[in-house]
Structure formats: structure tokens, C-alpha cells
N, C-alpha and C positions, 0 to 999 in steps of 0.2 A: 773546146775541150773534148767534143766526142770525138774527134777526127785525129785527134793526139791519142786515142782510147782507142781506135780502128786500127791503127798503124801500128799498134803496140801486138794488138792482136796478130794482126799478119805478121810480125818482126818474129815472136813467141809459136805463131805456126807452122812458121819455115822451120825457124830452130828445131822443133821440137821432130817435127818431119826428116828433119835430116839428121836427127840425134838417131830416132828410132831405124831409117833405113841406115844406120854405119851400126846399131848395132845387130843388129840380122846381117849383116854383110859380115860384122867380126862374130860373131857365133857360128856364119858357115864355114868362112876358115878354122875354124877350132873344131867345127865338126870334121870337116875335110882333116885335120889331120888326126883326128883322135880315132876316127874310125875309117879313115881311107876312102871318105865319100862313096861308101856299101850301100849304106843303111838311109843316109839322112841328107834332105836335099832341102833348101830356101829357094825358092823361086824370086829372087830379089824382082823383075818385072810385077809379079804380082803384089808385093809386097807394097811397093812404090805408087803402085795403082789404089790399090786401097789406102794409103796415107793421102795421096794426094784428092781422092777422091771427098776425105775424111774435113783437109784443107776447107775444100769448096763448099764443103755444110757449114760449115765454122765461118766462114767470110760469108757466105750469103746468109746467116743471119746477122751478123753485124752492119751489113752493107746499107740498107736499110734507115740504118739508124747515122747513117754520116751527114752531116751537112755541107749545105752547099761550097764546094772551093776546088779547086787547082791541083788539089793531090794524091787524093781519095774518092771513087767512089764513080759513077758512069759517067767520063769527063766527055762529053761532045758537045759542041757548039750547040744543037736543039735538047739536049736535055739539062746545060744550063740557063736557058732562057728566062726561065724563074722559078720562084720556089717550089710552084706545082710540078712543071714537067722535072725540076730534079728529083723529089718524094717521087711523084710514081714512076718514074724510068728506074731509079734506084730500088723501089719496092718490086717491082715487076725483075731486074736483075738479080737479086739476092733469092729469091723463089725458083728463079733458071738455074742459078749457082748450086744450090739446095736440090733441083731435081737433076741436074749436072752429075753431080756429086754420090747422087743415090743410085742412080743407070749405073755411073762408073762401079760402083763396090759390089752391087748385082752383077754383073756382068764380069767380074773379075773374078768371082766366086765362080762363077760358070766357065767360063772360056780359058783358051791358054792365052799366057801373057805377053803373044804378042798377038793378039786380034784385041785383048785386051787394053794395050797402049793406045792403039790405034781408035777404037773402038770410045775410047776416052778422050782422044785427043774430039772424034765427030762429037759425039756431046758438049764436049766445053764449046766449039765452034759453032756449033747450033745453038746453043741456047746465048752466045755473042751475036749471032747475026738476030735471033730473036728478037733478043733486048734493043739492040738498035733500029729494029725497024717497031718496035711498039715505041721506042722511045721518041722516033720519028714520026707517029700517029699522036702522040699526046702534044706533041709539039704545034702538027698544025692544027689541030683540034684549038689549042689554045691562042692560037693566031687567027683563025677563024672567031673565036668569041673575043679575041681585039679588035677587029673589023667591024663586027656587027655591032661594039659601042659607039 
């Protein structure tokens, strides 16, 4: 049931993600016409970076909370091994996601929106390769204490 609860979450975060960048996208066309794009400008990149940044807090704290399956949640062959290395590979990714997430919307505040994108795109990739190799630490940690039963 949580993992029907996760997916609902991400279903309602794209949406809501993509509800909000079409309407910044149709308010700049409205401003573009109402005032001839003089005065008032959206930086839809920027925009887009802090929604999706916004995403990744949202998912990494639910992430966490999935259980173990096939559709949801750090799916790789050593972080399903069993129930420990899925909690902490998943616990350990949801906290990457979360500081993912907080670089990105920092960093969007600050920069222009395309060092910005980019800038986002190495955090999400970073804190992916992270997780897979802590997730690959827990793994043989936990195969190491199979061995030595």
C-alpha cells in the first residue's frame, strides 16, 4: 500500500510541476502581449529548475518510506538483496534527493538559467552515482556478515 502512496505522490508531482510551468509560460504570453515584453519577463528555465528541484524534496522524502518491489524506489540488483540494504540504500537516496533538490533551488536563485539547468542536471547525477555506490557498500558489507555466519 505504501508503494501505491509513492506513486500517487510522483503521479500528483509531475502534474502539479507541469500545471504550474504552463501556467508561467501562459502568463508570459499574456504579458508579452499586454505589454509588448518592455517591462515583464519569466525566465521559464528558471522556473522549471525550481519546480523540479521542489519534485526532488518531495520524492526524497517519500522514497524512504517504499517498500521493497520492482517499481518504486533504488531498484538495483545489490540494493535489493534484502530488506536492510533496500531501507538503507533507499534512506541514504531520499537524503541525496533532498540535498539534490536544495543545491538545485539555491543555485537557481543565484545563477542564470542555463548554468542553472546544467548545474541541476550534475546534482541529480551526483547524488545517482552516490547512492549507487553507498548502495553498493551496504550490499557487500551485508554479504560480508553472510560469510562470516
Amino acid at each position: 500500500m505504501s508503494n501505491a502512496k509513492v506513486l500517487k505522490i510522483v503521479g500528483i508531482s509531475m502534474a502539479a510541476m507541469f500545471t504550474a510551468m504552463q501556467g508561467f509560460i501562459l502568463y508570459s504570453a499574456y504579458v508579452e502581449v499586454s505589454v509588448n515584453s518592455a517591462q515583464a519577463y519569466v525566465d521559464i528555465g528558471k522556473v522549471s529548475c525550481i519546480l523540479m528541484g521542489v519534485m526532488l524534496i518531495i520524492l526524497g522524502n517519500y522514497l524512504p518510506k517504499t517498500k521493497k518491489n520492482h517499481i518504486a524506489g533504488l531498484r538495483v540488483s545489490w540494493s535489493m538483496y534484502n530488506d536492510i540494504t533496500w531501507r538503507k540504500s533507499n534512506r541514504f537516496g531520499g537524503t541525496a534527493m533532498i540535498i539534490a533538490g536544495l543545491c538545485g533551488i539555491i543555485t537557481t536563485v543565484f545563477a542564470r538559467s542555463v548554468i542553472a539547468v546544467v548545474l541541476l542536471l550534475f546534482y541529480i547525477l551526483a547524488a545517482t552515482v552516490i547512492t549507487l555506490i553507498y548502495s553498493h557498500k551496504v550490499y557487500v558489507a551485508e554479504l560480508s556478515k553472510k560469510d562470516e555466519c
